[in-house]
C-alpha positions in Angstrom: 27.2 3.1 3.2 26.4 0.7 0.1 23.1 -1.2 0.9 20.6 -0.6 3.8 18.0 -3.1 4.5 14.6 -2.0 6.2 12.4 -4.2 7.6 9.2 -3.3 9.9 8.6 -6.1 12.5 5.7 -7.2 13.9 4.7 -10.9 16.0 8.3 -11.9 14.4 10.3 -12.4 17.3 11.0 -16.0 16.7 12.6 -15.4 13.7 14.9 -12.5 14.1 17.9 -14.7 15.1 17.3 -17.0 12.1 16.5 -13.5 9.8 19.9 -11.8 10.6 22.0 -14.6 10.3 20.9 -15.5 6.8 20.8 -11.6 5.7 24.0 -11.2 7.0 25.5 -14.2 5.3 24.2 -13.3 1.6 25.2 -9.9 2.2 28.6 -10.9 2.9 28.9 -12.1 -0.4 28.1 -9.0 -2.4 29.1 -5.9 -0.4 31.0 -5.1 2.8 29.1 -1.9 3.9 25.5 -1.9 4.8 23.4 -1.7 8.1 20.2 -3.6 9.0 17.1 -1.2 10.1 14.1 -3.1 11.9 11.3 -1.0 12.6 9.4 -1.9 15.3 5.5 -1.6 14.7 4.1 -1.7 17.8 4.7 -5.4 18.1 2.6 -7.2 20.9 5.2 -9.8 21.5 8.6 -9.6 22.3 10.6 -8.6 19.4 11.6 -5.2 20.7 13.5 -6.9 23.3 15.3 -9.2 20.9 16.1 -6.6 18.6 17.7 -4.8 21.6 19.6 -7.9 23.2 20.7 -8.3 19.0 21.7 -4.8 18.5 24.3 -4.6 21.4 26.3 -7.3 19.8 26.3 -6.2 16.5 26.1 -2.3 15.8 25.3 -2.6 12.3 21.9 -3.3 13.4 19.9 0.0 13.7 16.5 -0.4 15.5 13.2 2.0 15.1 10.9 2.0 18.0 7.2 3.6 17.2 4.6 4.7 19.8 2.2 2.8 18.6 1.1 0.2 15.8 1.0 2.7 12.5 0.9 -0.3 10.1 3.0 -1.5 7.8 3.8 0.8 5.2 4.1 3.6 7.8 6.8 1.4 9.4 8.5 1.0 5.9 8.3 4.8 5.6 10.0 5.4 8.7 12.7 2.9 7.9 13.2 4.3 4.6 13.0 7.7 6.3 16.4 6.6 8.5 18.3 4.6 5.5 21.5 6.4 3.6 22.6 3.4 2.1 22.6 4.0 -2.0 20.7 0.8 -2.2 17.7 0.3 0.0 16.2 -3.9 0.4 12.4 -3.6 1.7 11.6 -6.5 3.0 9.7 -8.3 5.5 10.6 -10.5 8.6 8.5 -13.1 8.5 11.0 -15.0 5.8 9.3 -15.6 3.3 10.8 -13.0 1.5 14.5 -15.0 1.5 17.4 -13.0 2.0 19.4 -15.5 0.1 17.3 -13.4 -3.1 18.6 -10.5 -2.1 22.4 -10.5 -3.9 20.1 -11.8 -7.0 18.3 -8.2 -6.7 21.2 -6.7 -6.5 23.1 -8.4 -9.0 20.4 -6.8 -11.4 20.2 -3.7 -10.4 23.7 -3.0 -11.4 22.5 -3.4 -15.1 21.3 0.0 -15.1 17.7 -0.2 -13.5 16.9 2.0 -10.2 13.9 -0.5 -9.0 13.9 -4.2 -9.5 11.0 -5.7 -7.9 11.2 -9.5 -6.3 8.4 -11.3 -8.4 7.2 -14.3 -6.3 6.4 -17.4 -9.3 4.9 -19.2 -6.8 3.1 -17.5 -3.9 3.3 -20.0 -0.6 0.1 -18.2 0.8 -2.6 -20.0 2.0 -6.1 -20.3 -0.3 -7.8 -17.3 1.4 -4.9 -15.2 1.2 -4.0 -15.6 -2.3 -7.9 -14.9 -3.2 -8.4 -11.5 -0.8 -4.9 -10.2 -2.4 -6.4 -10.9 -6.2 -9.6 -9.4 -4.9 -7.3 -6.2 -3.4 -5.4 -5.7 -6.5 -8.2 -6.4 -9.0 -10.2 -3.3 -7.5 -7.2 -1.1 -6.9 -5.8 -1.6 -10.4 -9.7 -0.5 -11.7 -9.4 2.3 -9.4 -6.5 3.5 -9.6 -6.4 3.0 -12.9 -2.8 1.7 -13.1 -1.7 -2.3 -13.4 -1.3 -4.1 -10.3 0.7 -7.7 -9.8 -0.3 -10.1 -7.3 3.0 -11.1 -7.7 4.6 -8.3 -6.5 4.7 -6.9 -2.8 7.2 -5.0 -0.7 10.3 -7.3 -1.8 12.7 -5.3 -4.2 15.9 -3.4 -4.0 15.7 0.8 -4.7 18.2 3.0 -6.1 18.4 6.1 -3.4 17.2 8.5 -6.4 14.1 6.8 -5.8 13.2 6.0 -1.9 14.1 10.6 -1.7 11.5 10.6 -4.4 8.8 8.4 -2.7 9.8 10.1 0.6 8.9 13.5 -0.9 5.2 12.3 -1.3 2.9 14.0 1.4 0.4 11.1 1.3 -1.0 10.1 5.1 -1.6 7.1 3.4 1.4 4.9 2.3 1.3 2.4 -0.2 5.1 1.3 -1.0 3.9 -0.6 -4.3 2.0 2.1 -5.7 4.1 4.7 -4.7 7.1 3.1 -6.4 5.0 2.5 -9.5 3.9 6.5 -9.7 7.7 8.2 -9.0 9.0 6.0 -12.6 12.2 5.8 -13.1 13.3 2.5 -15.0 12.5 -1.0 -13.0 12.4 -4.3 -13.4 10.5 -7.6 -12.1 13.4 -10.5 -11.5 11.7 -14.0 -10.4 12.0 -15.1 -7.0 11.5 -18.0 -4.7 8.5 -17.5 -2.1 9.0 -19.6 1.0 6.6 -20.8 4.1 6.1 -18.4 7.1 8.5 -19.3 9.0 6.4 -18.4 12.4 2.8 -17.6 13.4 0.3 -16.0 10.4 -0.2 -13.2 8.4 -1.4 -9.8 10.8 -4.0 -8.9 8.0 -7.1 -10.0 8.9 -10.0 -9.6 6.5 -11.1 -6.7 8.1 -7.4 -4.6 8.5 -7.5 -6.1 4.6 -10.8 -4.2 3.7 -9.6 -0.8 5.7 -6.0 -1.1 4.0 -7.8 -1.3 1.0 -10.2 1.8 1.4 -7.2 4.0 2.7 -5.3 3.2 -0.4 -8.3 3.9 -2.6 -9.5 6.7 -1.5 -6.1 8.5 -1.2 -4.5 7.2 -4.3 -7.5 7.9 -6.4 -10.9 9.9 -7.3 -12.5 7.0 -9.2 -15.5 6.2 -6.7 -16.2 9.8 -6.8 -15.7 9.9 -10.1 -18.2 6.2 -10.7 -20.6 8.6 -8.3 -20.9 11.6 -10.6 -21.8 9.1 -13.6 -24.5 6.9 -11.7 -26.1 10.5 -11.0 -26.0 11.3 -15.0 -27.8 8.1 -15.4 -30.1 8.1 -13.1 -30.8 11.6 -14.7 -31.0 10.6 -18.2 -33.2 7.5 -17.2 -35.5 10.1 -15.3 -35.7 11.7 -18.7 -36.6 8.9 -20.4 -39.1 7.8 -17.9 -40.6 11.1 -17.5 -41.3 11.0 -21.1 -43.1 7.4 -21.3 -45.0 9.0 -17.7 -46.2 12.5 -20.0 -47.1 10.3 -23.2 -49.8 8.1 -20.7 -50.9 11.1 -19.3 -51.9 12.9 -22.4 -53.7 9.3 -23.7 -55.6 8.9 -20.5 -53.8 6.2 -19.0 -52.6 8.5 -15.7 -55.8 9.7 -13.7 -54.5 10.6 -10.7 -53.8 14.5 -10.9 -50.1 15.4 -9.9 -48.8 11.8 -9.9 -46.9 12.5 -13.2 -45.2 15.9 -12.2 -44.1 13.8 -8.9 -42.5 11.0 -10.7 -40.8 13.1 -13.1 -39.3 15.5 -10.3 -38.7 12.7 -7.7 -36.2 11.1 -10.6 -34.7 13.8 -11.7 -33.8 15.8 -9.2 -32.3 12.9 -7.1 -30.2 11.8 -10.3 -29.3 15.5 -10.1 -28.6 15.8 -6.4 -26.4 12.6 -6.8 -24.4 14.2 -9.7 -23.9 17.1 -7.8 -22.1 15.7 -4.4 -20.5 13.6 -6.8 -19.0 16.8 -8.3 -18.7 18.4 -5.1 -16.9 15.6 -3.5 -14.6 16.0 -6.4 -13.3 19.3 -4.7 -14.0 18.2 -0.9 -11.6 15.0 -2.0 -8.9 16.9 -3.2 -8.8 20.1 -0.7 -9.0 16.9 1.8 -6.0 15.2 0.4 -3.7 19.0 0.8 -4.9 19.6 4.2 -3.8 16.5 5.9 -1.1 16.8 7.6 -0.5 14.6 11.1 2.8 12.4 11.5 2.9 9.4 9.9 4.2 7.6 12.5 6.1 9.2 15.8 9.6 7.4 16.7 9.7 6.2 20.5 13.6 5.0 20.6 16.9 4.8 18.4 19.2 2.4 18.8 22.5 2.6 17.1 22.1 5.3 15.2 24.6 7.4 16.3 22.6 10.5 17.9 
């Protein structure tokens, strides 16, 4: 098997037809081998039964079924999990991510680089989801402490050296972009055209946004913890100074109440030193936290087409 494509699907059931026409035609044109994986996310509408009625006409569609709504990149994981193509599309089925790109990616990826990564020029995203994605990557890429692109998603084709690598990560919490960014190996951007959705609206409401956002941040990095332990030092060191200027006015006269110095100076430092020190301890807590974990991913409901 040459090329797999995997694509998780959810509230896309109007496109599907359209979708595996067009992938199938610029596939044609590159490679003869390759099979089509949509992963079912738990998708309210009626794309499971689509996929089905599609699959039993044409077997190299391979369908994924979950339980349950894992979220994207837990669909993508799963996908990727069931690919054994040596080139592996991740995409998404809304279609703005064009298939027609997709013999473009893999054009360049025969010019030596394992990852080349669709860059969309032009983003056609609507105002409020263009500025929560520059918000999203702006305060992952501080962080994280790695460069993010807002012109960069899921889109890209990966050499199978790299999807075993990414697979072999034991994160709960999947992040394709990142993940792809922290295995290496040598990539490339190639600039792409972005198109309309096709159907319906983005699934990411602000506040599945805000929670992607905190998953991704607190399992890909130790930064807030790490911010945490130096507002402690600071609040220690300006409990210092202030504990200082609060002893200099009580030796002049200026402090009459007895005690009210010894309070201040206590009060500020030992709270800048109580901070510092969950900071540190959630340092440990963090990172025992991140080995422990251990639940599935996602949990497979059906196969279809895969041969078992």
């Amino acid at each position: 098997m040459k090329l797999s494509i995997v694509t998780p699907v959810y509230k896309c059931d109007a496109c599907l037809d359209d979708l595996i026409n067009r992938l199938e035609v610029s596939l044609k044109l590159i490679i003869s081998e390759y099979e089509l994986i949509f992963v079912n996310d738990g998708s309210p509408d009626k794309s499971w039964d689509k996929l089905q009625d599609l699959a039993v006409e044409n077997k190299a569609i391979k369908l994924l079924n979950l339980s349950r709504n894992f979220g994207q990149h837990a669909a993508i994981t799963a996908g990727l999990a069931e690919s054994i193509g040596e080139w592996v599309v991740v995409m998404d089925c809304d279609l703005q991510d064009l298939p027609e790109e997709i013999p473009n990616l893999y054009q360049k990826a025969q010019e030596g680089y394992d990852i080349v990564l669709a860059e969309r020029v032009v983003r056609n995203d609507s105002f409020y989801k263009k500025m929560t994605s520059k918000f999203f990557y702006f305060i992952l890429s501080y962080l994280t402490g790695t460069k993010q692109d807002t012109s960069v998603a899921n889109f890209g084709i990966y050499k199978r050296n790299v999807i075993q690598e990414v697979l072999k990560m034991g994160d709960y919490i999947k992040f394709l972009p990142l993940m792809v960014k922290w295995v290496g190996f040598r990539s490339c951007k190639l600039q792409v055209k972005h198109a309309n959705r096709s159907e319906g609206s983005s699934s990411y409401s602000l506040l599945k946004l805000l929670r992607l956002s905190a998953d991704v941040i607190l399992s890909f990095s130790d930064k807030p913890l790490k911010i945490l332990v130096k507002l402690g030092f600071i609040i220690s060191f300006m409990a210092l100074v202030f504990g200082i200027y609060m002893l200099y006015s009580f030796l002049n006269g200026e402090i009459i109440v007895q005690g009210y110095a010894s309070l201040i100076i206590s009060l500020w430092f030992l709270s800048g030193l109580i901070i510092s020190m969950l900071g540190l301890v959630g340092l440990y807590v963090g990172k025992s936290f991140d080995k422990v974990k251990n639940r599935q991913v996602y949990i497979i409901k059906e196969k279809v087409n895969f041969g078992e």
